[in-house]
C-alpha positions, 0 to 999 in steps of 0.5 A: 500500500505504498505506491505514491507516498512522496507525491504531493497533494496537488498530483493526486486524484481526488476521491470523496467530496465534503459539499457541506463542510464549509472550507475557509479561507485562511487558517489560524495559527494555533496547533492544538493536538491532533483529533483522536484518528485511531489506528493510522498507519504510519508515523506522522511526517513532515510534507516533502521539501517541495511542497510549498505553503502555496500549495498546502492552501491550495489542496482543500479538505475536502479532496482525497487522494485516491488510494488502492491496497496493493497486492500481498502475493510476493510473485505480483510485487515489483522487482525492488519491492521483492528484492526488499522483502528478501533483504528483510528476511535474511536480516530477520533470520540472522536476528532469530539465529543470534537471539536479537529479538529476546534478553540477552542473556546473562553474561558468560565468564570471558573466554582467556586468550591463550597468552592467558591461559599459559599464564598459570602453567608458565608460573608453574614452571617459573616456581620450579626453576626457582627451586634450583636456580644455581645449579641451572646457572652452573649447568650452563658454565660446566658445559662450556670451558673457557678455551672452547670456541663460541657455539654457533647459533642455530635458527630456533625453531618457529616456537622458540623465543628469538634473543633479542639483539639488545640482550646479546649487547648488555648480558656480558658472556656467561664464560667470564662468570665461570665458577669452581662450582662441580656439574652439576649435570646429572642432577638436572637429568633426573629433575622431571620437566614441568608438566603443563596444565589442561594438556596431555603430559607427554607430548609437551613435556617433550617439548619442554625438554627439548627447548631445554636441552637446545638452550643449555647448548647455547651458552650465550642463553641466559636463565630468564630467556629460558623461562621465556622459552618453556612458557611459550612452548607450554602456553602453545600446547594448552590451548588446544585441550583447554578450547576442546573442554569447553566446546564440551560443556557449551554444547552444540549452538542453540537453535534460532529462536521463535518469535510471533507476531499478532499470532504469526510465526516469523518466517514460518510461511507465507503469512510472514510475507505479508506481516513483513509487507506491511513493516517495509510498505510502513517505512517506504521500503526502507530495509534497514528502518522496516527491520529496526520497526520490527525489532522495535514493535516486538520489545515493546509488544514484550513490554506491554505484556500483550499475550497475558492482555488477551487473557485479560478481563476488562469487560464491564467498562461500558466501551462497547459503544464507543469503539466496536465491530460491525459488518464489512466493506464492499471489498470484506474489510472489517469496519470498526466504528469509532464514536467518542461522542458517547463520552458525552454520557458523565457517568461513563466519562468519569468511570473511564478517565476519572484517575490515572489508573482508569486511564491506563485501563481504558489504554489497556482496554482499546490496546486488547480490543485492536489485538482481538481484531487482528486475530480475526483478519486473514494473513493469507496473499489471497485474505484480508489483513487490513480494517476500515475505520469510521470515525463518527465526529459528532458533537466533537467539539467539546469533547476534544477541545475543553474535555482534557481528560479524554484528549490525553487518553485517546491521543496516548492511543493513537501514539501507541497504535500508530507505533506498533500496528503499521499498516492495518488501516485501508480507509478512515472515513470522517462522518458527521465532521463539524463546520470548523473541522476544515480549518483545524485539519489544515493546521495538522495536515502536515502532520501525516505523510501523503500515503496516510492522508490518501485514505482519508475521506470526509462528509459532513453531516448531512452526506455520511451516509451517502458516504459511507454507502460509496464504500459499504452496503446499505444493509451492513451500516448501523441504522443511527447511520441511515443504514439498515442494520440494527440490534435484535431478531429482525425479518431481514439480516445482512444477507438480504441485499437491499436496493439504494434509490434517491428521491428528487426534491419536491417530487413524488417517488414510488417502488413497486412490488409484484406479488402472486396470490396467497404470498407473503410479501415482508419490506422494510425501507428507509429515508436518510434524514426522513422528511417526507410523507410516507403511505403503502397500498395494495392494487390488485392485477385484475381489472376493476378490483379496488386497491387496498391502503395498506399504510395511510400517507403520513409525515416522518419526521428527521428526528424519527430515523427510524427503519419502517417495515411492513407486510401485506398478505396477498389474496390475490395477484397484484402489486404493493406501491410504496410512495414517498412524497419528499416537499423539501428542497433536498434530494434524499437517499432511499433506501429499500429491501423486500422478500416473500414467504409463503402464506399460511 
């Protein structure tokens, strides 16, 4: 769903017409907060850097930018849209695979660099050199008499500590230091060779021994460079033991953890393809920005303790009225009603908003009910995964702009929804918007990005139902909408299709329905805004057979918005006439439903 989010106002085509909500001229200066819009999609964004204020005076409210959901099957999406997805899929395994989206665990003891891990063996060694220290010296001195020639070095081997040239400057020649002290040689054969710690004994004691042996043919060798030595050699044969140890208590690596999103497994099937569309269509594609909503939204969902929210009970708070389900679109989205003009009622108003901690629980509240709703969508390429919304303004002005209270509560809302649940909204329809709702949507109109704003749609009060008819079917919109739907056993249900018609100003308009003999026709009709007269008869197919009233022609008043059902037993073939006499200067919208039943 994010096809022109950079375009600007002017460039997009206009879609749903507010005629009776007035559009001044200039807009004030103030900004108060933004109207509770519960769920939008996106993040608020500044306009485009080339959109002018000209041009912000020129796009009216009452123009919206016509906006198509786009397609969730991965093999319909444009190249770069299914390059994106795939780079977000590896960042997300890559992140399961490393356990980024839990608590770290805690932390390990730090594994020692080998030079370390020697450290212990080396000062072993060192302890036992300490222990005879003369007869090393005196070792080195026996075994190299005054007259001999100078040894030559051999090229030590690649463990072996090189003597460093300054060593060789200032240790004066071990040959001067000569001493009348016996050898003490064999006393050095029978002294055991340190064994290293955390490795086989025999192999690097070997080693030791050998380093020994070719430094005590170098006279030149002091005593610390063959410390230097067999710690080196030692700290070279540990490691590979002490390493080994420890691959056998860590254990095989942990495999990629599971994380669940609004019940969807990452990366489990094809559902995850569409919750990760709606992260990137959120984030114009970005993948990076859509991955760090991700990880974002699944730590806050962790924070907010969502899976023990579903299990909670917060029935009994006298909301259903002020936000709820019903029925669906003409393309089968859900339709959630948002009317906050129930607020208006005192009792519920102090009940939900009376201390901070019915606030939190009225926010704890709206958060369960959008999480329930979400589990009821279709995740399937093929299914619907997005809502509409209705968002009922009437006698709003109060509410928001002196009710503190309820503006602070609705608006922690919209944060959170907008936050954490992108993308879930295919249409927000304002109804019953007030005559100085142009002028504060002008002054927050920057605040949505162009994509957001392409699903808004306004009308006032005297065409919301037609509005709400342009997208759902008469007989799906609540009845205090001028639809046909109402609460209780009713002889029509949502199956039934009804018929939309209009009624020209001052003019008479009449329906006709055929019935055959010994039937049961069952109606039920109604008049936006009613107004008008209203009568039913009966005239029979037969010539010279008298027409039967059925109702008598009478006013319905506006205040009555009321559904009229009716039915006439016929005796005979013929026709039932409904007649609507509408004297006003408006045309008004009809509409009407009708069934038989066989007579008893």
């Amino acid at each position: 769903m994010a096809e022109e989010t950079k375009k600007p106002a002017s460039e997009t085509t206009p879609e749903v017409v507010v005629s009776d909500v007035p559009v001044p001229e200039k807009e004030s200066n103030p900004q108060p907060e933004p109207v509770p819009v519960p769920e939008t999609p996106e993040k608020s964004a500044a306009p485009a850097p080339e959109e002018t204020e000209t041009d912000k005076e020129k796009a009216p409210v009452t123009e919206s930018a016509s906006f198509k959901e786009e397609s969730n099957k991965v093999e319909e999406l444009p190249n770069p849209e299914q390059k994106a997805l795939e780079e977000l899929k590896q960042l997300v395994q890559d992140a399961l695979n490393k356990h980024e989206f839990t608590a770290p665990p805690p932390a390990k003891e730090e594994k020692k660099p080998e030079a370390e891990t020697a450290e212990p063996v080396a000062a072993a060694v060192e302890e036992e050199k300490k222990e005879e220290p003369v007869a090393a010296e005196t070792t080195t001195v026996a075994e190299t008499p005054e007259t001999a020639e100078p040894v030559k070095e051999e090229t030590p081997a690649p463990a072996a500590v090189e003597t460093k040239e300054e060593d060789k400057k200032e240790t004066p020649p071990v040959v001067e230091e000569k001493k009348e002290t016996p050898p003490v040689v064999e006393e050095k054969k029978e002294t055991p060779p340190p064994a290293p710690v955390a490795a086989e004994p025999s192999e690097p004691a070997e080693k030791v021994t050998e380093k020994i042996a070719a430094v005590e043919d170098d006279g030149a060798k002091t005593v610390e460079e063959i410390k230097e030595t067999i710690v080196e050699v030692t700290a070279a044969a540990a490691p590979p033991a002490l390493v080994e140890e420890e691959a056998k208590e860590d254990g095989p690596p942990p495999p990629p953890e599971e994380v669940s999103i609004w019940g969807i497994p990452l990366l489990a099937d094809e559902r995850s393809d569409v919750i990760l569309l709606k992260f990137l269509r959120a984030r114009d594609f970005k993948v990076k920005e859509a991955f760090a909503m991700l990880k974002s939204i699944v730590a806050w969902r962790k924070e907010f303790n969502i899976d023990e929210l579903l299990e909670e009970d917060l029935s009994g708070l006298g909301l259903e009225k002020v936000v709820y389900n019903h029925g669906v679109d003409k393309e089968g989205h859900p339709v959630c009603y948002n009317a906050f003009g129930a607020f208006q009622d005192n009792e519920l108003y102090q009940n939900t908003f009376a201390d901070k901690e019915k606030m939190n629980k009225f926010l704890r509240w709206r958060i369960q009910f959008m999480e329930k709703s979400i589990r009821n969508l279709d995740f399937s390429p093929d299914g619907i995964c997005t809502f509409v919304q209705v968002i009922d303004l009437k006698n709003s002005p109060g509410l928001y702009l002196f009710k503190k209270e309820l503006r602070q509560a609705t608006n922690r809302a919209l944060q959170l929804l907008q936050d954490n649940y992108p993308e879930f909204v295919a249409k927000q329809v304002f109804i019953n918007v007030p005559w100085w709702y142009p002028v504060y949507y002008r002054m927050i109109n920057a605040l949505f990005t162009t994509r957001t704003k392409s699903k808004f749609v306004f009308a006032g009060a005297s065409r919301s139902a037609e509005t709400l008819f342009k997208y759902i079917v008469p007989e799906q919109v609540p009845v205090q909408y001028g639809g046909l739907s109402r609460e209780g056993e009713q002889e029509f249900t949502i199956a039934d299709p009804a018929t939309e018609d209009t009624v020209k100003p001052a003019a008479k308009h009449t329906i006709e329905f055929p019935v055959t003999e010994k039937t049961n026709l069952v109606w039920e009709a109604r008049v936006v805004g009613w107004d008008v007269s209203y009568g039913a008869e009966f005239v029979p197919s037969a010539e010279g057979g008298y027409t039967i009233i059925i109702e008598k022609s009478r006013k319905v008043a506006a205040a009555d918005e009321t559904v009229i059902t009716n039915n006439y037993k016929a005796a005979e073939a013929g026709k039932v006439v409904l007649t609507f006499d509408n004297q006003t200067s408006k045309r008004k919208k009809l509409v009407y439903r009708s069934k038989t039943k066989p007579s008893d």
